[in-house]
Each structure stands twice: as C-alpha cells, then as structure tokens.
KOLGU-4560 file (N, C-alpha, C; in nm, 3 decimals, padded with zeros to 5 digits):
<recs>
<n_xx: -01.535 n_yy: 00.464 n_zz: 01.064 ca_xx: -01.419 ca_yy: 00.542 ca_zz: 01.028 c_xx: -01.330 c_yy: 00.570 c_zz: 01.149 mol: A seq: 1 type: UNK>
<n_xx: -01.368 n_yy: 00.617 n_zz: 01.269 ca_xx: -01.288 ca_yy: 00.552 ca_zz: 01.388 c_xx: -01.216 c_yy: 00.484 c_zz: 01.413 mol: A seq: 2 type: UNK>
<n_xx: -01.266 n_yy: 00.346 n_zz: 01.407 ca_xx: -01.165 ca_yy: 00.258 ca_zz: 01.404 c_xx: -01.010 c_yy: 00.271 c_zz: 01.304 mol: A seq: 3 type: UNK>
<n_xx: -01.083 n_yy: 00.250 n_zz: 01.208 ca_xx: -00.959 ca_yy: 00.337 ca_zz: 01.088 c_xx: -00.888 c_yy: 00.399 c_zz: 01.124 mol: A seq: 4 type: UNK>
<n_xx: -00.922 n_yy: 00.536 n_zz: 01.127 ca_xx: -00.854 ca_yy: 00.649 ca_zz: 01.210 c_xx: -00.709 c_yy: 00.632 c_zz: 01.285 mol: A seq: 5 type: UNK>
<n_xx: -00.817 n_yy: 00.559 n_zz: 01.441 ca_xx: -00.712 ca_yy: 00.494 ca_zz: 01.518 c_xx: -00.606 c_yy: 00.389 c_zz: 01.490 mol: A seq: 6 type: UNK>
<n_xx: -00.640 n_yy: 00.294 n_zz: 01.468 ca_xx: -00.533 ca_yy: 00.182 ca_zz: 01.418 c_xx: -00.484 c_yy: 00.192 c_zz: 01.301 mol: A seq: 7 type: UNK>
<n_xx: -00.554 n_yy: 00.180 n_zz: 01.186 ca_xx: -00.484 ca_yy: 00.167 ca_zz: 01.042 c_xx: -00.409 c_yy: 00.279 c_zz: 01.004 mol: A seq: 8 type: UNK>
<n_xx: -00.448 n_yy: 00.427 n_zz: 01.055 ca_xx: -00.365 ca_yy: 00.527 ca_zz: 00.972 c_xx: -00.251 c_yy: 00.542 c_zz: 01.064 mol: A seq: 9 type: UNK>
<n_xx: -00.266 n_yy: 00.509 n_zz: 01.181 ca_xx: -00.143 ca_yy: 00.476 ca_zz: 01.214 c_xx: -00.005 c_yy: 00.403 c_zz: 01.184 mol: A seq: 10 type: UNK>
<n_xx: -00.033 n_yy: 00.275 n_zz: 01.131 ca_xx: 00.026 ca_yy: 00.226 ca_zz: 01.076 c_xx: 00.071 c_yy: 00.286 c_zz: 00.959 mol: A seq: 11 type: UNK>
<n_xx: -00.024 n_yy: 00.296 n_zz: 00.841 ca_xx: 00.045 ca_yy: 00.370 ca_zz: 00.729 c_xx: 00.196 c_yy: 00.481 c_zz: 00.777 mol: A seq: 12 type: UNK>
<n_xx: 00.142 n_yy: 00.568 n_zz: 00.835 ca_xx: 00.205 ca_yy: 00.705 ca_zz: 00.896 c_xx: 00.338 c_yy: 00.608 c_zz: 00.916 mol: A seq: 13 type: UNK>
<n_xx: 00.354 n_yy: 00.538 n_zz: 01.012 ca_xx: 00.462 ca_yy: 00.448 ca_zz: 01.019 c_xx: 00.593 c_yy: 00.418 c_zz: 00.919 mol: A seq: 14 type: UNK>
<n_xx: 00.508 n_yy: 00.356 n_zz: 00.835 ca_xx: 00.567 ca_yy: 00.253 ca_zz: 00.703 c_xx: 00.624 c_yy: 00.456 c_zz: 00.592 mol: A seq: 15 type: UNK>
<n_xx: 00.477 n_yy: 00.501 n_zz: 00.613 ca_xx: 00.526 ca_yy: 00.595 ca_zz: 00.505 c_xx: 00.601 c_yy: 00.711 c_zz: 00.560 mol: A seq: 16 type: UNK>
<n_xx: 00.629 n_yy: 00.733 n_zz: 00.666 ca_xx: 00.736 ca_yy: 00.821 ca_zz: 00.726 c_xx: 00.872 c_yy: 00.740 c_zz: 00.694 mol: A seq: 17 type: UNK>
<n_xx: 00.921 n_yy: 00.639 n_zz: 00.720 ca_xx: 01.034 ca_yy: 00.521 ca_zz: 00.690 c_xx: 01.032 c_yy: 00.488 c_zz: 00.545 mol: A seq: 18 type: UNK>
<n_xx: 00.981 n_yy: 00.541 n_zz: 00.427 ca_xx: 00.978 ca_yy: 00.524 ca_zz: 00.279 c_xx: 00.957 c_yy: 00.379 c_zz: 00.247 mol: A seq: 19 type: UNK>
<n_xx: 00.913 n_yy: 00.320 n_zz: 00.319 ca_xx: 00.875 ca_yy: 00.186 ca_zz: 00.316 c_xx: 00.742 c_yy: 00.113 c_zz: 00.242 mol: A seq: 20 type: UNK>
<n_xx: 00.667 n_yy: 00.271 n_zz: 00.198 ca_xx: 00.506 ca_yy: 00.214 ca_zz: 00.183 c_xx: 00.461 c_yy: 00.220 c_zz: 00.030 mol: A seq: 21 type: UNK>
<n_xx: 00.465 n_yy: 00.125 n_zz: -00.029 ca_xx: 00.430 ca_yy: 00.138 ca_zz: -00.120 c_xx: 00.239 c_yy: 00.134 c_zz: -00.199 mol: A seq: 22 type: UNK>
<n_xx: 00.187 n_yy: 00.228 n_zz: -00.262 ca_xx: 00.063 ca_yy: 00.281 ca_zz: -00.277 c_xx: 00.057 c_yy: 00.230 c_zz: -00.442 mol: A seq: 23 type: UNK>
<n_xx: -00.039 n_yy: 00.132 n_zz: -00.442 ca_xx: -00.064 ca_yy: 00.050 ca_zz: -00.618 c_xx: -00.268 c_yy: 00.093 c_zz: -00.606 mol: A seq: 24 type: UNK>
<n_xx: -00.250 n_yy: 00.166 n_zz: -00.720 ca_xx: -00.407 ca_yy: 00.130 ca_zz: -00.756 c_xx: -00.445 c_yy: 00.012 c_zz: -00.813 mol: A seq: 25 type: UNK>
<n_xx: -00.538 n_yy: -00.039 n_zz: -00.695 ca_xx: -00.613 ca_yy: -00.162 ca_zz: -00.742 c_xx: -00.712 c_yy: -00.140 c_zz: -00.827 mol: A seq: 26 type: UNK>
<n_xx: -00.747 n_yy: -00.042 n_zz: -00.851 ca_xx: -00.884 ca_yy: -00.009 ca_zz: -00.942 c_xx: -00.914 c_yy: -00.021 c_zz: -01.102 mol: A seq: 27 type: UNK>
<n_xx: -00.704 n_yy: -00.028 n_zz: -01.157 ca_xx: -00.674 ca_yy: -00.075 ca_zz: -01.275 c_xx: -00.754 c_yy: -00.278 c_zz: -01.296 mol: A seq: 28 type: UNK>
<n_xx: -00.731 n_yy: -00.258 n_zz: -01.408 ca_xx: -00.683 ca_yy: -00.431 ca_zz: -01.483 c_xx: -00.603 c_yy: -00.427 c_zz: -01.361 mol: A seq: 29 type: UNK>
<n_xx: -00.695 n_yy: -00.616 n_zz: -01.345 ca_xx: -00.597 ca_yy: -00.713 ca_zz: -01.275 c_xx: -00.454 c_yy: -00.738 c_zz: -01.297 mol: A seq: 30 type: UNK>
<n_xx: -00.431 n_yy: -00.711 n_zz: -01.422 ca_xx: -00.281 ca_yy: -00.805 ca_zz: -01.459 c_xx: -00.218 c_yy: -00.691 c_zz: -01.471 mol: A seq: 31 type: UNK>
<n_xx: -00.244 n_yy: -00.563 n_zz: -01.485 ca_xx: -00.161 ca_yy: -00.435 ca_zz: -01.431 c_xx: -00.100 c_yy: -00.445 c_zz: -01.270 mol: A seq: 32 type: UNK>
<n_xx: -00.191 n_yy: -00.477 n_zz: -01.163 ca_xx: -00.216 ca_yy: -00.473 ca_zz: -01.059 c_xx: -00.109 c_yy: -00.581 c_zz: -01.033 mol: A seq: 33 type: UNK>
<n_xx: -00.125 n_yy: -00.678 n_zz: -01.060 ca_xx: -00.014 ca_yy: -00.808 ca_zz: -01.066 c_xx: 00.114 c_yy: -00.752 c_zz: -01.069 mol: A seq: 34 type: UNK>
<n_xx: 00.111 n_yy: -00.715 n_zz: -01.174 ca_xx: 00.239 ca_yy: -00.677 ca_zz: -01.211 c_xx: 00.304 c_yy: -00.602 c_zz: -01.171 mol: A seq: 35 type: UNK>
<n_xx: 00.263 n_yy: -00.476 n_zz: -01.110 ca_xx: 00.272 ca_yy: -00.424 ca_zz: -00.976 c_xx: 00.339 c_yy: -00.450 c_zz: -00.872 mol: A seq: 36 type: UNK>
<n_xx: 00.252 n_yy: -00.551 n_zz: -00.863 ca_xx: 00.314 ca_yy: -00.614 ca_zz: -00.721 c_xx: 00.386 c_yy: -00.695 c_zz: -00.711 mol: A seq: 37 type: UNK>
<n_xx: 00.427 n_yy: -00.753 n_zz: -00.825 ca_xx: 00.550 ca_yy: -00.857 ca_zz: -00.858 c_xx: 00.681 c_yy: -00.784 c_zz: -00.829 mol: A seq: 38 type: UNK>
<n_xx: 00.646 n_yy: -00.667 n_zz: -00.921 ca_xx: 00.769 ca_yy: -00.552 ca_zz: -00.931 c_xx: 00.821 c_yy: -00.531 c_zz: -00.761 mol: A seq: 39 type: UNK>
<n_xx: 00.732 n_yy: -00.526 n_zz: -00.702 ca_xx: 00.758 ca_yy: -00.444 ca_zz: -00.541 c_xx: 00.802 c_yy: -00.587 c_zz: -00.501 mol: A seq: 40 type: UNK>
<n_xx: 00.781 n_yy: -00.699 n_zz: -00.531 ca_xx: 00.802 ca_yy: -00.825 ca_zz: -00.434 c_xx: 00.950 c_yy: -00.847 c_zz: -00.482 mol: A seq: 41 type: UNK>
<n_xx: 00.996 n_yy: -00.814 n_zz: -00.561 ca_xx: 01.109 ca_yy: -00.830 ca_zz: -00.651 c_xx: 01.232 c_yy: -00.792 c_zz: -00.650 mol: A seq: 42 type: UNK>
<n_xx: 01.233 n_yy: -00.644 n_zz: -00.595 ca_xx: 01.251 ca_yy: -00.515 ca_zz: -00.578 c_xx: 01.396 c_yy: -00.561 c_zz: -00.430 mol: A seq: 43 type: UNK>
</recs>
C-alpha cells in the first residue's frame, strides 16, 4: 500500500484536481463497463 500511496494517488490527485478523471465501476456487467468507456472515449 506504500507504494500506492506514493506514486498512484498522486497521480489521481493530479488528473482529479484538473476535472480530468474520470471514475467507471468495473464491478458492473462487462457491456455496461464498455459502454462506459466508449462514452468517455467519445466525449
């Protein structure tokens, strides 16, 4: 979790201070999830 910590939430903090970050639950159906992310690629 360290590692994490240091590098990755950094980044987030980044992207999501600049409204840039977009947050999709993967935990749905696949083809929810897809679709999702089509939308954001699209966008």
């Amino acid at each position: 979790m360290n590692e994490y910590r240091e590098k990755t939430l950094p980044v987030t903090d980044f992207y999501h201070t600049r409204g840039i970050l977009a947050c999709i639950d993967a935990g749905r159906e696949a083809g929810l999830v897809f679709n999702d992310l089509s939308q954001l690629i699209t966008e």
